[in-house]
N, C-alpha and C positions, 0 to 999 in steps of 0.2 A: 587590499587585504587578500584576495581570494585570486588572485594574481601572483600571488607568490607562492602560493599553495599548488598549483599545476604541475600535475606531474602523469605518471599511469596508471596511479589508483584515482575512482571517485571521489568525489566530496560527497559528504552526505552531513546535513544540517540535522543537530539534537539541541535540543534545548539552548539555543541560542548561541550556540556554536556551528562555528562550521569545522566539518572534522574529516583527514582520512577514512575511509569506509572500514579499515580494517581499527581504526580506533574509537569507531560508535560503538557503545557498549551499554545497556542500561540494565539494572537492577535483575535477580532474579524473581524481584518481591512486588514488580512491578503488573498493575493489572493487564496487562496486557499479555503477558507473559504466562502467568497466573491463571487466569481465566477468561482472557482473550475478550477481555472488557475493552475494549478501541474500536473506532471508526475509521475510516482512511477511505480515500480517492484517491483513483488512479486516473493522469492524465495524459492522455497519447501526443506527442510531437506529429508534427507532418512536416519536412523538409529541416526538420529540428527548429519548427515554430509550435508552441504549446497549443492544443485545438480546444478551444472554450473555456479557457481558463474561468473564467466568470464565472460562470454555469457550474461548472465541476464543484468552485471554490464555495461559490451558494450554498451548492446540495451539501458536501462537506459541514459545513456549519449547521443547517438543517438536522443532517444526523447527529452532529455534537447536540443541541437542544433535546431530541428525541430521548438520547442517552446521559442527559442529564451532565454529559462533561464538559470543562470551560477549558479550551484553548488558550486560556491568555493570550489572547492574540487577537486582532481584529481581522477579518478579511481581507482588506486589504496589504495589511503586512503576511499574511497568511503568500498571498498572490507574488508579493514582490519575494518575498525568501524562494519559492516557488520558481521563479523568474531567472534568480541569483544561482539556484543549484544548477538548473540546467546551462546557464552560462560558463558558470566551473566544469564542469562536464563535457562540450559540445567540442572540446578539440579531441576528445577521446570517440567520437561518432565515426564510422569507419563510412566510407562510399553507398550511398541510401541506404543505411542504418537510420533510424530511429529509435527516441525513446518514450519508457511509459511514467510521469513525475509521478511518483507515489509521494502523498500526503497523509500519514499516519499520526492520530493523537487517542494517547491513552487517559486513564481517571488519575495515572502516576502510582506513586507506589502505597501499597497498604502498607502503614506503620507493621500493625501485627496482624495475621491471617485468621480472624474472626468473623462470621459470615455476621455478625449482630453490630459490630464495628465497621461503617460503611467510611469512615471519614477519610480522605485517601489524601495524600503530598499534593503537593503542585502537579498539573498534569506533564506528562512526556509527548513531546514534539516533533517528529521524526520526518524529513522531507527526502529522498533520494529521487537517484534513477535506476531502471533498467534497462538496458535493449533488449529490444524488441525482436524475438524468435523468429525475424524472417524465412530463415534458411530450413527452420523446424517443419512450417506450415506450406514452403514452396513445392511438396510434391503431394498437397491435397490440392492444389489447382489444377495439377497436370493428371493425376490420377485419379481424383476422388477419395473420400475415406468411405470406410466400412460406420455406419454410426452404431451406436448400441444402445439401448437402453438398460440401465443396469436396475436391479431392485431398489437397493437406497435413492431415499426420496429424499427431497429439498426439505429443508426445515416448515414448519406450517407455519402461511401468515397470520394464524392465532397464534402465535407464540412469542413470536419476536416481529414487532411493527416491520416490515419489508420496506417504511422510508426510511432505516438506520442500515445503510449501507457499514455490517460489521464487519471485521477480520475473521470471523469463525469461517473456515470453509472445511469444516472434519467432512460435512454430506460429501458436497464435493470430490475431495479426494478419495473417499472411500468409494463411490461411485466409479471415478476415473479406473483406481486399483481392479475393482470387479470385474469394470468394460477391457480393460488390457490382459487378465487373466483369460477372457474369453478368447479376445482376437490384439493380438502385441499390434498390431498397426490400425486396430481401431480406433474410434474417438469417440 
């Protein structure tokens, strides 16, 4: 099936499809979207062999329990779809390129946006790839980066359990925008 599907766009796996990248589309009304209610693992290739998949695919699960969301999925098919996308993929890997399996699942969609109405659809399942920014990171080896510390702080581990590996990364990026404003070739 996923043999006839090869071409120069990704695949990338939704809810039990496998699909062009440019035809994964899911809800605007989806948690994840909404309020960035989802968990997700990222899993690095090395020679475009997945590294720990196991591990990765555990913690993954772990966080879905923490946050209360069901996968419909068991692990181990979690691992083999996981498996399946980077095999649809791996003739699009250019000369030591790697990639990172991203494993995203969300609560699914809220019927209607009531904060008192927690009951949500079936969850959303989202497996791709991306390569891996070699070319971005190859002139901090040779040079060094300037590092920054910028004001914005990480979210506190009072707040949000630090074992739910979530998709929020607003700190983050706001930090990154600060440290660039200071110095454009810092990090």
């Amino acid at each position: 099936m996923l043999e006839k599907k090869r071409g120069k766009e990704r695949i990338v796996y939704l809810d039990g499809r496998f699909v062009p990248e440019s035809q994964a589309k899911i809800s605007i009304f989806d948690t994840a979207f909404h309020n960035a209610y989802m968990v997700h693992e990222a899993i690095r290739t090395f020679n475009g062999k997945l590294f720990k998949l196991e591990e990765h695919t555990a913690r993954l699960f772990r966080s879905l329990r923490c946050a209360r969301i069901d996968a419909a999925m068991s692990p181990s098919e979690m691992k083999k779809i996981s498996l399946e996308v980077l095999k649809a993929n791996q003739h699009l890997l250019g000369e030591n390129d790697d990639y990172w399996i991203y494993q995203h699942v969300s609560a699914g969609v809220v019927p209607q946006f009531r904060y008192e109405d927690q009951t949500y659809k079936d969850s959303t399942v989202i497996i791709y790839c991306w390569t891996l920014p070699f070319k971005a990171y190859a002139r901090y080896y040779e040079v060094g980066a300037h590092a920054i510390t910028p004001w914005v702080r990480r979210i506190s581990p009072q707040c949000v359990d630090p074992k739910i590996k979530t998709c929020s990364r607003m700190d983050l990026n706001l930090g990154t925008r600060e440290a660039k404003l200071i110095d454009p070739d810092g990090y």
